[in-house]
C-alpha positions as a LaTeX table, in Angstrom:
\begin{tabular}{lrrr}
\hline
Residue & $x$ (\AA) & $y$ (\AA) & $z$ (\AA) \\
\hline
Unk1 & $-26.74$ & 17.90 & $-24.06$ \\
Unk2 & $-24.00$ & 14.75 & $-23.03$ \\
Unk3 & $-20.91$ & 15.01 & $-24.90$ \\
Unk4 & $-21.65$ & 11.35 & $-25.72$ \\
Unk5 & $-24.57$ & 9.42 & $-27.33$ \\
Unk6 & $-25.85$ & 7.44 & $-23.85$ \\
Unk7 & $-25.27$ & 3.60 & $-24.32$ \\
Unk8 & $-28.07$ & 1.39 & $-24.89$ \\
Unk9 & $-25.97$ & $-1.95$ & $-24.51$ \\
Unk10 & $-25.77$ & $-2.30$ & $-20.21$ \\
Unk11 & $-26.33$ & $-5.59$ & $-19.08$ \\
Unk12 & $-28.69$ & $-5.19$ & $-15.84$ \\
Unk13 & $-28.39$ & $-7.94$ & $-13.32$ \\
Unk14 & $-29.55$ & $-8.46$ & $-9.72$ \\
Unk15 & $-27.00$ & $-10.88$ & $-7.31$ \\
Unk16 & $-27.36$ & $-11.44$ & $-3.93$ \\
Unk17 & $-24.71$ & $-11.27$ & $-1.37$ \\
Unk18 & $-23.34$ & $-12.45$ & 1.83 \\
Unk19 & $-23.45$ & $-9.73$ & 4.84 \\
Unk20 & $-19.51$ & $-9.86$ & 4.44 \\
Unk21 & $-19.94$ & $-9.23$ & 0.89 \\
Unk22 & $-22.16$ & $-6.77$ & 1.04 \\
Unk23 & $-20.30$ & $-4.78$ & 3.94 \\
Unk24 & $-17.80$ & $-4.70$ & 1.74 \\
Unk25 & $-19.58$ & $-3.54$ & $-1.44$ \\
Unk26 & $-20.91$ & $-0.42$ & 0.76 \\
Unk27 & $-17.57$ & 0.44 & 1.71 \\
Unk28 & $-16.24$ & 0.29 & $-1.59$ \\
Unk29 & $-19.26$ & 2.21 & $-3.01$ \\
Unk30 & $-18.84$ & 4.85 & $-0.49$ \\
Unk31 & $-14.86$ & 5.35 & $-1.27$ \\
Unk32 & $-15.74$ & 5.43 & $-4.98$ \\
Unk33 & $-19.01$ & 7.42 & $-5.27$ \\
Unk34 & $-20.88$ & 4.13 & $-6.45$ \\
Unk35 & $-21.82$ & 0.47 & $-5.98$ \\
Unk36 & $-21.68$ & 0.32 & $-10.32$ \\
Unk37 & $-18.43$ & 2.21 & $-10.17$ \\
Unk38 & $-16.90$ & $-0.55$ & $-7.87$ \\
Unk39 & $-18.32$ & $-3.24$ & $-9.78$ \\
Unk40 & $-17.14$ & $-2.38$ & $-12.86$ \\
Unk41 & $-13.53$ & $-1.30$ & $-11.48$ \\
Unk42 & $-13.29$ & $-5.21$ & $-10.28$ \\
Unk43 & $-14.44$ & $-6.34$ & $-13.48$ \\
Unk44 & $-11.69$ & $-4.22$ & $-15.59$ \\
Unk45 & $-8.96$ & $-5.16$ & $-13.02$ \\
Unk46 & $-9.61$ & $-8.85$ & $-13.73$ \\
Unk47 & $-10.05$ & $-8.60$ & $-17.54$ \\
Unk48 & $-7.03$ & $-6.63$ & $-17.50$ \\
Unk49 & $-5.13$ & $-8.45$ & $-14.16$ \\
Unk50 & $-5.18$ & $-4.77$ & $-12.49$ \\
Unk51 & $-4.36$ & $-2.55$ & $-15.80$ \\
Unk52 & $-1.16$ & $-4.70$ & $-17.41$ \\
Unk53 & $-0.17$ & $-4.31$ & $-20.51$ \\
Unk54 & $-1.96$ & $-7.11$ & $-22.85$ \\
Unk55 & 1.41 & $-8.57$ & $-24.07$ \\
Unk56 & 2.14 & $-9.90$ & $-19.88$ \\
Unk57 & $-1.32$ & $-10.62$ & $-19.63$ \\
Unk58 & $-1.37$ & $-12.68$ & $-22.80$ \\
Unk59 & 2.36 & $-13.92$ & $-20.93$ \\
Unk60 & 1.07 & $-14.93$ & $-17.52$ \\
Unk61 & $-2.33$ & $-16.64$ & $-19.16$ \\
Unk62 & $-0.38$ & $-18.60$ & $-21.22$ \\
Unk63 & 1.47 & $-19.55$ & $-17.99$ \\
Unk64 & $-1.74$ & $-20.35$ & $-15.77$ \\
Unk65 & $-2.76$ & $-22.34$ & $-18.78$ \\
Unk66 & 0.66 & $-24.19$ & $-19.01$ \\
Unk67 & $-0.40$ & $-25.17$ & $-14.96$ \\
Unk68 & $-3.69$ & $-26.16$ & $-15.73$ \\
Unk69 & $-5.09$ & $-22.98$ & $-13.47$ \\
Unk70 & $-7.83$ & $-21.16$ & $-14.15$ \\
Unk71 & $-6.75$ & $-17.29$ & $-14.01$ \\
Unk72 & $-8.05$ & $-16.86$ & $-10.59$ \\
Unk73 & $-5.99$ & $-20.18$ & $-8.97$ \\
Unk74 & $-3.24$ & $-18.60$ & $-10.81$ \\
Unk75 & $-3.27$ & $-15.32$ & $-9.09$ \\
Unk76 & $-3.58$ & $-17.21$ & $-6.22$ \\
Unk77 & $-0.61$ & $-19.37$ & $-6.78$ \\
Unk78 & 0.94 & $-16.08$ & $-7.45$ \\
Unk79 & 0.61 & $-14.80$ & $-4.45$ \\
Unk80 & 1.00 & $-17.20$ & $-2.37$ \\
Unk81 & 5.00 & $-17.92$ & $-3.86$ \\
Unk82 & 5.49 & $-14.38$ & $-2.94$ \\
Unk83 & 4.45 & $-14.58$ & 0.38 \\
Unk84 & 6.16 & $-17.07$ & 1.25 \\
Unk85 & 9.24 & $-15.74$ & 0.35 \\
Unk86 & 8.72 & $-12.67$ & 2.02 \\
Unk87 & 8.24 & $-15.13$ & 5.25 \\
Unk88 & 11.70 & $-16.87$ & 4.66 \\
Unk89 & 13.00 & $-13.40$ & 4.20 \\
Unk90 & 11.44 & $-12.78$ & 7.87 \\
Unk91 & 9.74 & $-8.90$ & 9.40 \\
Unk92 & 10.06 & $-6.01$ & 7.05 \\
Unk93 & 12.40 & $-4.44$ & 10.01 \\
Unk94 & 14.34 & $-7.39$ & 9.43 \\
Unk95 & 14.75 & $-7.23$ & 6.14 \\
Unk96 & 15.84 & $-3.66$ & 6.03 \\
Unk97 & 18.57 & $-3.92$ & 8.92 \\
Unk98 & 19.81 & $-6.78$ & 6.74 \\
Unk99 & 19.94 & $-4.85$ & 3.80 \\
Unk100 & 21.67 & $-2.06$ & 5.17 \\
Unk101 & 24.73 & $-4.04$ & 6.38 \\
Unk102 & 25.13 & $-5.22$ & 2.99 \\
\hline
\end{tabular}
């Protein structure tokens, strides 16, 4: 007998998918055991932005909001400010023989 009452309250959907997409989703599925285990791990890391705690989610939503992004442009912009400050800072090598002479 399951330790837990089975839910009754799944949402079953069908979506179609690019060949990219889909490579993807079978590589995924294969790491993880699952296509529904994937699927649902990419839909708790974006409610969650990758397991935060709610007080800098509720902080960096506030601040996509304050941008007039939606969460995903956000993340994006995000991103993209970081990487292009790693690319000032130039090749990780770089950056540690830098470092070290400090």
């Amino acid at each position: 007998m399951p330790k837990t009452p089975a839910r009754t309250d799944y949402l079953s959907q069908t979506f179609r998918f690019t060949p990219d997409q889909a490579a993807v989703l079978k590589e995924e599925a294969k790491r993880l055991g699952s296509t529904t285990t994937f699927i649902r791990q990419l839909l708790d890391d974006y409610r969650t932005l990758y397991g935060l705690p709610e007080v800098l989610t509720e902080q960096l939503d506030n601040e996509a909001v304050a941008l007039g992004k939606s969460r995903r442009e956000y993340i994006i912009h995000l991103l993209s400010q970081h990487a292009a400050e790693l690319l000032k800072k130039g090749p990780p090598a770089k950056r540690s023989a830098s470092a070290a002479k400090r």
